[in-house]
mmCIF file of the C-alpha atoms, coordinates in Angstrom:
data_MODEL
# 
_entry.id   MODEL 
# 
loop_
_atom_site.group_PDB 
_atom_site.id 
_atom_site.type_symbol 
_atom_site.label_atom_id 
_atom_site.label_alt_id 
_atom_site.label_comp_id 
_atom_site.label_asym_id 
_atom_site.label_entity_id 
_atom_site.label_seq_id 
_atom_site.pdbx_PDB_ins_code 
_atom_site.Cartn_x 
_atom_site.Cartn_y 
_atom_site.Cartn_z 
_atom_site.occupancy 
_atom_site.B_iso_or_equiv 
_atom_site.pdbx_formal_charge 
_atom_site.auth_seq_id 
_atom_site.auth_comp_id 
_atom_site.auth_asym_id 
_atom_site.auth_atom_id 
_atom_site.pdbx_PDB_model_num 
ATOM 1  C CA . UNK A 1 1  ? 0.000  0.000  0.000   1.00 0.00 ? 1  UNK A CA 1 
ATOM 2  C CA . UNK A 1 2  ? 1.562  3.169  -1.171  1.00 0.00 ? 2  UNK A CA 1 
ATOM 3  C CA . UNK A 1 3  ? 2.209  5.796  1.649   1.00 0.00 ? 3  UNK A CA 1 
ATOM 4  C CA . UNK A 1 4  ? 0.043  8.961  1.189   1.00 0.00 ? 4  UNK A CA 1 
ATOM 5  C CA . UNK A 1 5  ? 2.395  12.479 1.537   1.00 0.00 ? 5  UNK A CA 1 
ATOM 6  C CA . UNK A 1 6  ? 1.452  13.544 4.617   1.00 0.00 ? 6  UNK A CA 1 
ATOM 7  C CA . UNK A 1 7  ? 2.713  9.847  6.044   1.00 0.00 ? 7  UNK A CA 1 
ATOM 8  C CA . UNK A 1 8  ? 5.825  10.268 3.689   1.00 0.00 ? 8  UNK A CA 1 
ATOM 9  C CA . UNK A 1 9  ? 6.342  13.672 5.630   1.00 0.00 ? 9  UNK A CA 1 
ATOM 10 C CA . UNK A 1 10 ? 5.756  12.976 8.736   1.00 0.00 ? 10 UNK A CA 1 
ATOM 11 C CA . UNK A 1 11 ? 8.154  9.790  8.544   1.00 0.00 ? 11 UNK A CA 1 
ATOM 12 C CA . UNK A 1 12 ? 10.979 12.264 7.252   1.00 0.00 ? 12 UNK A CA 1 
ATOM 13 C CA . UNK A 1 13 ? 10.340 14.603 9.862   1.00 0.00 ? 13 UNK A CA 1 
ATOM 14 C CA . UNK A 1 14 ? 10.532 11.982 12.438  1.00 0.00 ? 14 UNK A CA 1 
ATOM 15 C CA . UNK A 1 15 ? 13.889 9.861  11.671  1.00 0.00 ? 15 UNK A CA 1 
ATOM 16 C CA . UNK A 1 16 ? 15.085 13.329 12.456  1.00 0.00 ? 16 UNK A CA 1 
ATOM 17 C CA . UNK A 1 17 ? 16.973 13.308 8.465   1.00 0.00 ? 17 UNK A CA 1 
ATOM 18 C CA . UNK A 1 18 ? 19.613 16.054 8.510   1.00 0.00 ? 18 UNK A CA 1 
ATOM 19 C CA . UNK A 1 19 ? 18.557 19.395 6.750   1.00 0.00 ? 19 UNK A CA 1 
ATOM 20 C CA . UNK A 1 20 ? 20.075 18.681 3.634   1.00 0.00 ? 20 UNK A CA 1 
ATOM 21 C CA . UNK A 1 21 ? 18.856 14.921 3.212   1.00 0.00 ? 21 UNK A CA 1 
ATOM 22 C CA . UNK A 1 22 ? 15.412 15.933 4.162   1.00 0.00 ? 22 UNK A CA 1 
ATOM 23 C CA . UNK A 1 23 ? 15.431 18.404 1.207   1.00 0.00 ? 23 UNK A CA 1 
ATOM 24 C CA . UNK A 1 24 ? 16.928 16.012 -1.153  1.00 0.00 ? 24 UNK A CA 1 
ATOM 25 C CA . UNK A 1 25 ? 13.856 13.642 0.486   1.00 0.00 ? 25 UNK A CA 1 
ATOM 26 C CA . UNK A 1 26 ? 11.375 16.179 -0.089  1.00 0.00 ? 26 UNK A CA 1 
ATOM 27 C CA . UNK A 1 27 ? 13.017 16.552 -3.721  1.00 0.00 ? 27 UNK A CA 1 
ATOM 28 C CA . UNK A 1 28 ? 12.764 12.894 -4.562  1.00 0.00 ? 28 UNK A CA 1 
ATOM 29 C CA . UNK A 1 29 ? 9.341  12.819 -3.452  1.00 0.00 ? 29 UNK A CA 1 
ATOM 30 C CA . UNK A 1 30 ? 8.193  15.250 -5.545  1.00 0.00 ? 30 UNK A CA 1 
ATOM 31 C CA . UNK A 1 31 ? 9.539  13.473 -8.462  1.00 0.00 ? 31 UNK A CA 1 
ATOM 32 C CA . UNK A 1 32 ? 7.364  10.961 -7.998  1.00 0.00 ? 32 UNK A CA 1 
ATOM 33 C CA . UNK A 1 33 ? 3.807  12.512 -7.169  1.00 0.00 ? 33 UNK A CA 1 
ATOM 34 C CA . UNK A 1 34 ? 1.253  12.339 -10.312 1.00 0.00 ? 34 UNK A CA 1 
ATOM 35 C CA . UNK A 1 35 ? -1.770 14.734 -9.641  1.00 0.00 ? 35 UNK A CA 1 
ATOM 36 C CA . UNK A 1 36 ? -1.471 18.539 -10.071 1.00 0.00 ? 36 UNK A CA 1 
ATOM 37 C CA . UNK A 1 37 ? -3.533 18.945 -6.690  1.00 0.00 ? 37 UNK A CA 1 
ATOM 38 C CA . UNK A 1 38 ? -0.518 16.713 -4.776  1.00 0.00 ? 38 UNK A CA 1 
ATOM 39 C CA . UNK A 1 39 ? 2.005  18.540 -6.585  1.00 0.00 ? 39 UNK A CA 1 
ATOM 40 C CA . UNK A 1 40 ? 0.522  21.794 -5.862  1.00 0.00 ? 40 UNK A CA 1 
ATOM 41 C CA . UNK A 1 41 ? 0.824  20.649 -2.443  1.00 0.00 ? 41 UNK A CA 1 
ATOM 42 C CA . UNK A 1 42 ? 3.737  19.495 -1.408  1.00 0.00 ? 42 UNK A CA 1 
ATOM 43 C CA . UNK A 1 43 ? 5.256  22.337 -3.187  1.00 0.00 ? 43 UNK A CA 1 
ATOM 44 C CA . UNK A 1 44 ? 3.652  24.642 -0.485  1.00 0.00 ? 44 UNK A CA 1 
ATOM 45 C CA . UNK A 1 45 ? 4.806  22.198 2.105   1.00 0.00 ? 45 UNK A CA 1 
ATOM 46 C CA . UNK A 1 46 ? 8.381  22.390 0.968   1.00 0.00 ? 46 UNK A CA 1 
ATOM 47 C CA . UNK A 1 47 ? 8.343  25.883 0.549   1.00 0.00 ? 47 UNK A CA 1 
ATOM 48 C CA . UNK A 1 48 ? 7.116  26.389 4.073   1.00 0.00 ? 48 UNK A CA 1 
ATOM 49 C CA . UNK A 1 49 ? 9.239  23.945 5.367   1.00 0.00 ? 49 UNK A CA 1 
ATOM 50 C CA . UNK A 1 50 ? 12.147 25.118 3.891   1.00 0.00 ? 50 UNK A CA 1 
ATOM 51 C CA . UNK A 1 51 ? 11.497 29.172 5.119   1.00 0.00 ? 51 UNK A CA 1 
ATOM 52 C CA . UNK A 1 52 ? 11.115 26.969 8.701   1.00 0.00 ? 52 UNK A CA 1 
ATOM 53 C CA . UNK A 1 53 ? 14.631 25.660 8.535   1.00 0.00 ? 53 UNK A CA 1 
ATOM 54 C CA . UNK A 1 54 ? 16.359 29.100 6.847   1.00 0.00 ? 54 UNK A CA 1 
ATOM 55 C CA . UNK A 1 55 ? 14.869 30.937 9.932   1.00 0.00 ? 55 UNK A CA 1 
ATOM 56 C CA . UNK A 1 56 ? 16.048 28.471 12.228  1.00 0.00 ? 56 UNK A CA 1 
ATOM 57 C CA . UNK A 1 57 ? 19.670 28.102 10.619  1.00 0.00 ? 57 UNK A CA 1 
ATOM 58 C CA . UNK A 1 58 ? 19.794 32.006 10.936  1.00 0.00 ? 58 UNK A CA 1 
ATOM 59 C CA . UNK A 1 59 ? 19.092 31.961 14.251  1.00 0.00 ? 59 UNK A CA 1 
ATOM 60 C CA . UNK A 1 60 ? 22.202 30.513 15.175  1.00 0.00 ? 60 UNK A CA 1 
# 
């Protein structure tokens, strides 16, 4: 049974994948999504997850 996004996420997010492998997850992942709506998305997920992570970084 294929994994739907959010669980594909989620999973990322919690193995705790460094920054720059969870991008290049996020990446592959969006490689492989079919509809426009997922696409759409996960595109908005990645963007807001990557703003997340810049903010963060430049915190430090």
């Amino acid at each position: 049974m294929k994994k739907s996004l959010l669980e594909k996420i989620l999973s990322a997010l919690s193995n705790n994948i460094p920054a720059k492998g969870l991008s290049n997850y996020l990446y592959q992942q969006i490689q492989q999504l079919t509809s426009q709506k997922d696409i759409e998305a996960f595109q908005l997920i990645y963007k807001n997850e990557s703003r997340i992570l810049s903010q963060h970084l430049n915190s430090n």
